[in-house]
C-alpha positions as CSV (number, residue, x, y, z in Angstrom):
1,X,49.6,55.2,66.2
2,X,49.0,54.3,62.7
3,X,51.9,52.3,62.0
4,X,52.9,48.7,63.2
5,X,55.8,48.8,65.8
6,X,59.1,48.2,65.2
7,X,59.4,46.0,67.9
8,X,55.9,44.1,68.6
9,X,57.7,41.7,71.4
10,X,59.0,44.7,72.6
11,X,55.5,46.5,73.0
12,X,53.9,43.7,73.9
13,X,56.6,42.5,77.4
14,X,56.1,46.4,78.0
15,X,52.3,46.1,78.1
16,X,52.7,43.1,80.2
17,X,55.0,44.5,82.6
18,X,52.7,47.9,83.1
19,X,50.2,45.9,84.3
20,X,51.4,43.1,86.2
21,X,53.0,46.0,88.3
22,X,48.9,47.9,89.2
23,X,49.8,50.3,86.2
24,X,53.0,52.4,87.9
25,X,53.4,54.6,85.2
26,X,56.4,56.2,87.0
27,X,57.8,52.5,86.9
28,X,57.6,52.3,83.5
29,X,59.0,55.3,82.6
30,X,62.0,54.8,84.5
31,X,62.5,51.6,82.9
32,X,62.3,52.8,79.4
33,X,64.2,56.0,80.5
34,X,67.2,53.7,82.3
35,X,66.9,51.5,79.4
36,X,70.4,51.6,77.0
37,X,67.7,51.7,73.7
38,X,66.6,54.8,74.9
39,X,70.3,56.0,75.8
40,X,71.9,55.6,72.9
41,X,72.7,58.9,70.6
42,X,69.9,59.7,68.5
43,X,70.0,59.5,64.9
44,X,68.2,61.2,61.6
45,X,65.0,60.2,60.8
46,X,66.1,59.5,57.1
47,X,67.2,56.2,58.5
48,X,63.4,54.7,59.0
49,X,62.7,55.3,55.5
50,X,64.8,52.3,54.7
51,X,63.4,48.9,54.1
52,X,66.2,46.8,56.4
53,X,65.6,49.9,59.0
54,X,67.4,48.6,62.1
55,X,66.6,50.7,65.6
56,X,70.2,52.3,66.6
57,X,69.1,55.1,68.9
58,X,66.1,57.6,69.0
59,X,65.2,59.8,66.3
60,X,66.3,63.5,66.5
61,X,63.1,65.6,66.6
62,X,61.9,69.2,67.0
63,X,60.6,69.8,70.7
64,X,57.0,70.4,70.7
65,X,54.9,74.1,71.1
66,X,54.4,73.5,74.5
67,X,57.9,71.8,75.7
68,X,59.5,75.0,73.9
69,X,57.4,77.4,75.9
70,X,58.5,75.5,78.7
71,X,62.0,75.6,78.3
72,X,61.9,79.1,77.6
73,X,60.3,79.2,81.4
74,X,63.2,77.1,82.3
75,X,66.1,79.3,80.8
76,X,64.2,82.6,81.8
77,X,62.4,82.0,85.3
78,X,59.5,83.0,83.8
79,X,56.8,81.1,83.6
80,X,52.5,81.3,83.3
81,X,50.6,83.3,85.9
82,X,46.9,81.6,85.8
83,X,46.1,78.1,84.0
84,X,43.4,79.1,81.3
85,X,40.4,77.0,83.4
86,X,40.7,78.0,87.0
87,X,38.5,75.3,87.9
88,X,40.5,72.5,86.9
89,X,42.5,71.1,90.2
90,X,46.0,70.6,88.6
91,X,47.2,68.6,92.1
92,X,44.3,66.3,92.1
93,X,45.7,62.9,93.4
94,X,49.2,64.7,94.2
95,X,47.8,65.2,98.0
96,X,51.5,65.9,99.6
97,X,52.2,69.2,97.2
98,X,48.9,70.7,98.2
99,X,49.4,73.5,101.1
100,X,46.5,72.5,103.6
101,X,43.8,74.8,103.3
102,X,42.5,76.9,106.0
103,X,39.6,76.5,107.7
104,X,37.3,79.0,106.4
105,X,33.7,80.3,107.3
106,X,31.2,82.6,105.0
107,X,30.5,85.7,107.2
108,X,27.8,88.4,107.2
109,X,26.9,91.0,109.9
110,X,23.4,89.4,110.8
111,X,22.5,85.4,111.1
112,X,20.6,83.8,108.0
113,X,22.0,86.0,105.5
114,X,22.6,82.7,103.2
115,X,18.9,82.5,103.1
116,X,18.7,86.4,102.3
117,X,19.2,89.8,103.8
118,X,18.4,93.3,102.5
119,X,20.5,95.0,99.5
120,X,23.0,97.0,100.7
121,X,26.9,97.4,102.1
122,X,28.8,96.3,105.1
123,X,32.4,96.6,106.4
124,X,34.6,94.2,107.6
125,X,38.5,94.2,109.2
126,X,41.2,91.9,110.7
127,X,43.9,92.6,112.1
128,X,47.0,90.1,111.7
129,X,50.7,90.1,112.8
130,X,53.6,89.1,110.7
131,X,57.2,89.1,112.3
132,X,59.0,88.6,108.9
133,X,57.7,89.5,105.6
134,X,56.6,85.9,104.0
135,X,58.2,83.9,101.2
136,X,54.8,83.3,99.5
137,X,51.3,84.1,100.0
138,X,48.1,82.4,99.3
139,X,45.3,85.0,99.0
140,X,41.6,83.7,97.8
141,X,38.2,86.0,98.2
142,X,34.8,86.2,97.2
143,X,31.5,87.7,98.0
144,X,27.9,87.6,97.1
145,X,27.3,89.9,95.3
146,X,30.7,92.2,95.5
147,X,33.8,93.5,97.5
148,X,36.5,95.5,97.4
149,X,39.6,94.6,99.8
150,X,41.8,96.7,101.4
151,X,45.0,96.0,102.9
152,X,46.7,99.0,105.5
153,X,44.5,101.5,103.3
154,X,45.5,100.1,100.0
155,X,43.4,98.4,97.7
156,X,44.3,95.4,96.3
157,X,41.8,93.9,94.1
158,X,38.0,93.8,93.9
159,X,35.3,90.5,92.7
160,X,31.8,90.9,91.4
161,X,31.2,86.9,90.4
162,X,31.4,84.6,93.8
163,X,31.6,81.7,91.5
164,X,34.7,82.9,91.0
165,X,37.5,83.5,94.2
166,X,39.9,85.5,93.2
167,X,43.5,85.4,93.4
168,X,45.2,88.3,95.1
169,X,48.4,89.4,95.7
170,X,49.4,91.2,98.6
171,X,53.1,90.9,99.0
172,X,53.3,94.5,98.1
173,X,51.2,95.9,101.0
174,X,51.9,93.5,103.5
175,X,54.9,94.9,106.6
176,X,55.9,93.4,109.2
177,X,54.3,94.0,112.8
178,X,50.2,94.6,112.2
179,X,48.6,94.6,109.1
180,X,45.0,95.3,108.4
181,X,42.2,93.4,106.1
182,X,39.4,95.6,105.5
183,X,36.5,94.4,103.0
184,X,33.9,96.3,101.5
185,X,31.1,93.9,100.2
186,X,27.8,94.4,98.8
187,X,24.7,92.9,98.8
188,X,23.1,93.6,95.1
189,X,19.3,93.9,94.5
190,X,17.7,90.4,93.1
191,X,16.8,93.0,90.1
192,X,19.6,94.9,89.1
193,X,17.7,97.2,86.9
194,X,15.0,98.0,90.0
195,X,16.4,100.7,91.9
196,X,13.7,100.4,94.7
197,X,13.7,96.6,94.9
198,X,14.5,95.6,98.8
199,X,14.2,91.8,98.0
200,X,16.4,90.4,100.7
201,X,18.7,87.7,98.7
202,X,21.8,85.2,99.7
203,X,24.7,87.5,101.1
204,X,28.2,86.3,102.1
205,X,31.9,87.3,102.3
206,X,34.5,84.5,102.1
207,X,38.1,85.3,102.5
208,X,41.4,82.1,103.2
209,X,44.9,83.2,103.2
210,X,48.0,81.7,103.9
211,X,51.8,83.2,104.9
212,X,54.6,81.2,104.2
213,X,57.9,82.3,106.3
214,X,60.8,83.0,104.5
215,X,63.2,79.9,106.4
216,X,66.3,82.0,105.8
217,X,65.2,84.6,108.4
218,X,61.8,83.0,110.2
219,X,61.7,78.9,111.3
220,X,58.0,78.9,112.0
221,X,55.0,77.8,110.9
222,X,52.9,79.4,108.2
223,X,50.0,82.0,109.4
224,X,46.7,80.8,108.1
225,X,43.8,82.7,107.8
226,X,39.9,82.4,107.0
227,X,37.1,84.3,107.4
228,X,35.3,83.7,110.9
229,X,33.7,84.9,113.7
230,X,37.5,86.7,114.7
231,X,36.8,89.6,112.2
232,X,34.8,92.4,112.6
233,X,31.8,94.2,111.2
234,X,29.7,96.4,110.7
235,X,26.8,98.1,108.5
236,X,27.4,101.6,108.9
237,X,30.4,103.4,107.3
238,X,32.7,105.9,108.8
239,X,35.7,108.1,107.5
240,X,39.1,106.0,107.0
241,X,37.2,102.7,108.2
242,X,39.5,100.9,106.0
243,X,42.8,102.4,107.2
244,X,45.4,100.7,109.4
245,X,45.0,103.3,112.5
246,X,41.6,103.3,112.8
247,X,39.8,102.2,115.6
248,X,36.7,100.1,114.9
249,X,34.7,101.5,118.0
250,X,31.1,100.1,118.1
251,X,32.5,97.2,115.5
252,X,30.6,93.6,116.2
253,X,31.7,90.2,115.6
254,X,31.2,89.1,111.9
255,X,28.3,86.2,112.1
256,X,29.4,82.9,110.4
257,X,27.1,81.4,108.2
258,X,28.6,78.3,107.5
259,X,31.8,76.5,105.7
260,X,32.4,77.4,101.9
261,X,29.6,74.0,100.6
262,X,26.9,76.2,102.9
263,X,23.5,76.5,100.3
264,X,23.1,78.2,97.7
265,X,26.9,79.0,97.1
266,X,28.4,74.9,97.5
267,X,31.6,76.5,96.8
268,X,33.6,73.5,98.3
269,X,34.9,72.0,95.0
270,X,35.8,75.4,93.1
271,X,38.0,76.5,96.4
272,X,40.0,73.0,96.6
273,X,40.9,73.7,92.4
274,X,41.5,77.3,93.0
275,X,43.7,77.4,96.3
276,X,45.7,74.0,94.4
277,X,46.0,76.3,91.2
278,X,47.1,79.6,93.6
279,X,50.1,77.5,94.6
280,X,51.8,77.0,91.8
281,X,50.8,80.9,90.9
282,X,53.6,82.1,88.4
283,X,54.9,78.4,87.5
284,X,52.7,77.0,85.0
285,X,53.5,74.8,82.1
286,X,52.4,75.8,78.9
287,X,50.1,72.8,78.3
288,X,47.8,74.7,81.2
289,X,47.4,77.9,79.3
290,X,45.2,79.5,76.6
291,X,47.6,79.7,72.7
292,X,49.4,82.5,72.0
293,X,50.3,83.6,68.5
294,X,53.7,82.1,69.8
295,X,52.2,78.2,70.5
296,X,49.9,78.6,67.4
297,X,53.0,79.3,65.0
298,X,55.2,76.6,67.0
299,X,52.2,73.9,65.8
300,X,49.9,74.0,68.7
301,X,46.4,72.8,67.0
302,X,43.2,73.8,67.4
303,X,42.1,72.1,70.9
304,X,38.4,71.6,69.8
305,X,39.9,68.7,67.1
306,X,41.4,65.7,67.8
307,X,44.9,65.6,66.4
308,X,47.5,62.6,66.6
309,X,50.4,63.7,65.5
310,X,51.8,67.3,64.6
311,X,53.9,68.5,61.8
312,X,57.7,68.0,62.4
313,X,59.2,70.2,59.4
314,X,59.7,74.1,60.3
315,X,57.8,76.4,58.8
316,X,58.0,80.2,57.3
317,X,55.4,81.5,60.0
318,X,57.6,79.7,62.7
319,X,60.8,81.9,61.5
320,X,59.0,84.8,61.5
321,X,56.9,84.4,65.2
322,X,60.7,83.0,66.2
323,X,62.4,86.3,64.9
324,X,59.9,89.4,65.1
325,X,57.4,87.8,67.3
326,X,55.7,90.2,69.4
327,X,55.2,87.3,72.2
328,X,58.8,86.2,72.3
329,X,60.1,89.5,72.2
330,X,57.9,90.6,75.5
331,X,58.9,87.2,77.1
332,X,62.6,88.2,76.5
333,X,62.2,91.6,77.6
334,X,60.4,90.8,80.8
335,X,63.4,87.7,81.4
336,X,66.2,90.2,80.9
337,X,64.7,92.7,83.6
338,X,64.4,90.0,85.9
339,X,67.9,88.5,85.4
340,X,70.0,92.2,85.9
341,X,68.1,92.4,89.1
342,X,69.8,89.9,90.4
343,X,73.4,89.4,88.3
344,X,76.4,91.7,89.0
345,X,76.5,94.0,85.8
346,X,80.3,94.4,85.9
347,X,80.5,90.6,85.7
348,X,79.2,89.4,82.4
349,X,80.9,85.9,82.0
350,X,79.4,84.2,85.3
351,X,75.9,85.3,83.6
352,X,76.8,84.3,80.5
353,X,77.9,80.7,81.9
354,X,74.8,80.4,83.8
355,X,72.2,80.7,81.1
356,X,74.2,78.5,79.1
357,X,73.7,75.5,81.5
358,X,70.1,76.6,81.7
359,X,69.5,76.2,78.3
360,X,71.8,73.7,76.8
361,X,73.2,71.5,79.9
362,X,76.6,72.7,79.3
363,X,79.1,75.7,79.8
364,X,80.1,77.6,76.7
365,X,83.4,77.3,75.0
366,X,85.8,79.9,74.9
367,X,84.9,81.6,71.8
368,X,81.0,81.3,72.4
369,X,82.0,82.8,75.8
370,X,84.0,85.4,74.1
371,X,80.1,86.3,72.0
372,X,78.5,86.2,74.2
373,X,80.0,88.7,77.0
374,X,80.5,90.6,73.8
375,X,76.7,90.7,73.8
376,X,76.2,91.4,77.2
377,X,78.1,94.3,77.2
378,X,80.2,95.6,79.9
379,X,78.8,96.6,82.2
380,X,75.6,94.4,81.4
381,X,72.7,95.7,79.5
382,X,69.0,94.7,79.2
383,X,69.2,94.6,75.4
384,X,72.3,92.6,75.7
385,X,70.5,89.9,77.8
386,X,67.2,90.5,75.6
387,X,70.2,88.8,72.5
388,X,71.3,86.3,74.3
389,X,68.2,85.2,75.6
390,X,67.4,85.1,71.7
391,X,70.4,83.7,70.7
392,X,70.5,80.4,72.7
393,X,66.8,80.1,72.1
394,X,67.0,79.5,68.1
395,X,70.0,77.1,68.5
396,X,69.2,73.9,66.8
397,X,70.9,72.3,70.5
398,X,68.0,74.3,72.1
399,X,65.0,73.5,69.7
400,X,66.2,69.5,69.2
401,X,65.8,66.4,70.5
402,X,68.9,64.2,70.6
């Protein structure tokens, strides 16, 4: 940004162009993309040191901290669980990739709880059917003050902040025929520290979930759920209340309070971000993430500074994260166990061609072929993945751009 361009007509018609087409960025990055200039084979950067410097393809370059990371997600399948801010709606303006959300109501067992009701606990259950196990699920809770959530008698993850909905997983628990929600949430004192204090306060349970079929074995529609008058409650508890074969005799009908902007929660905005964040759970791009002692060392700076440009030349600390990095070495270990669950161990060489395309675009030649089923092993061994994994991720093909 410092420099003048190499080609000020150039800039300029592209400037031009971007606007007198209402600022399609994807237009102009197709044009420059399907441009020959940007085809032609990339050279060394020495060649822009030179006075008579003439432009006669793009310069080779190292791919940046966060475009490594991500094509380590590529070659792997592994990618980020959780963007660092939850509250930051990573499909805002992309309206078509957003799962429609559920309706949803704040519940309670007695009316006006969002003004207040009296500390204490109540139960609620729902009962849902699934005929095949889904392909993904969308779970998002929250209470005010606390809750615990049970699925067929299992827990599976608790909240204590109702700014915050939390993200559960219940693939684990779920089966196929009925399957049972059961929430325990409780209404904390307005002072914690006062034992005797019976201040009624704001009390709510907030609950949205959606099931998405598996289209190889199910054609139809998702199942959507949200917390409404449909679920049951009740203040008192009993023995296995939370259990798929109990029967909730003397259960009522959970009260709705209102929809998730209902006063004083106006939880409205932070449930659009976090249900658009839930849907891309496991496939985030490194640029959404807190650093890692893997990004730092690859040249991610300091976010809290403004930084135009980053270092190009490797560095020691780079070699070393690169070689004995804790970070990468997890990543690796994790990838291999993911990839011998579904690769034939006797059958190294179609693994071996496969993470070659991932990672470099092409198949390997014979004797790279002939490494790396040596690697593998025969049959084919986590450690041996774990070095191949490692292998193709230090090439110069891998870390360049041509």
């Amino acid at each position: 940004m410092d420099n003048p361009p190499w080609h000020a007509d150039l800039l300029d018609w592209l400037a031009v162009d971007l606007a007198g087409h209402h600022y399609d960025l994807k237009r102009t990055l197709t044009l420059i993309l399907t441009s020959q200039a940007y085809q032609l084979p990339a050279v060394p950067g020495e060649e822009q040191a030179s006075p008579d410097y003439v432009f006669r393809g793009p310069v080779v370059k190292r791919l940046s901290a966060e475009q490594y990371v991500d094509a380590l997600s590529s070659l792997t399948g592994l990618w980020r669980e959780r963007p660092a801010n939850p509250d930051v709606d990573l499909l805002a303006g992309d309206e078509a990739a957003r799962p429609p959300l559920p309706s949803t109501q704040w519940i309670w067992t007695e009316p006006g709880a969002a003004q207040g009701a009296p500390p204490g606990t109540v139960y609620f259950r729902k009962t849902f059917h699934l005929d095949t196990l889904p392909a993904q699920t969308l779970v998002l809770a929250t209470a005010d003050n606390r809750f615990r959530l049970f699925l067929n008698g299992h827990e599976i993850g608790t909240g204590e902040d109702w700014k915050r909905l939390r993200v559960l997983d219940l693939r684990r628990r779920l089966v196929t025929g009925q399957n049972v929600l059961a929430v325990e949430v409780t209404n904390g004192r307005s002072r914690p520290d006062d034992e005797a204090d019976a201040t009624p306060n704001p009390a709510g349970f907030l609950f949205v979930a959606r099931f998405t079929p598996d289209p190889r074995h199910d054609a139809g529609s998702p199942l959507a759920l949200g917390s409404d008058a449909s679920w049951l409650s009740s203040s008192r508890p009993a023995d296995g209340w939370e259990g798929a074969d109990f029967v909730p005799d003397g259960w009522q009908p959970a009260v709705e309070l209102g929809p998730p902007q209902t006063a004083p929660w106006h939880l409205e905005p932070a449930l659009a971000a976090t249900w658009a964040n839930a849907a891309q759970y496991g496939t985030i791009r490194a640029v959404h993430v807190a650093t890692d002692p893997l990004l730092t060392a690859l040249g991610r700076p300091n976010r809290e500074q403004v930084n135009t440009s980053r270092p190009t030349a490797a560095t020691t600390l780079q070699a070393l994260e690169l070689t004995n990095g804790q970070t990468l070495a997890r990543w690796l270990s994790r990838a291999a166990e993911r990839l011998l669950a579904s690769t034939d161990t006797h059958a190294p060489r179609p693994l071996a061609r496969r993470l070659y395309l991932h990672g470099l675009g092409r198949p390997p030649n014979p004797e790279e072929l002939d490494l790396a089923r040596e690697l593998l092993g025969q049959p084919v061994q986590r450690e041996g993945v774990e070095d191949l994994l490692w292998a193709l991720s230090v090439l110069p093909e891998f870390q360049l751009i041509y």
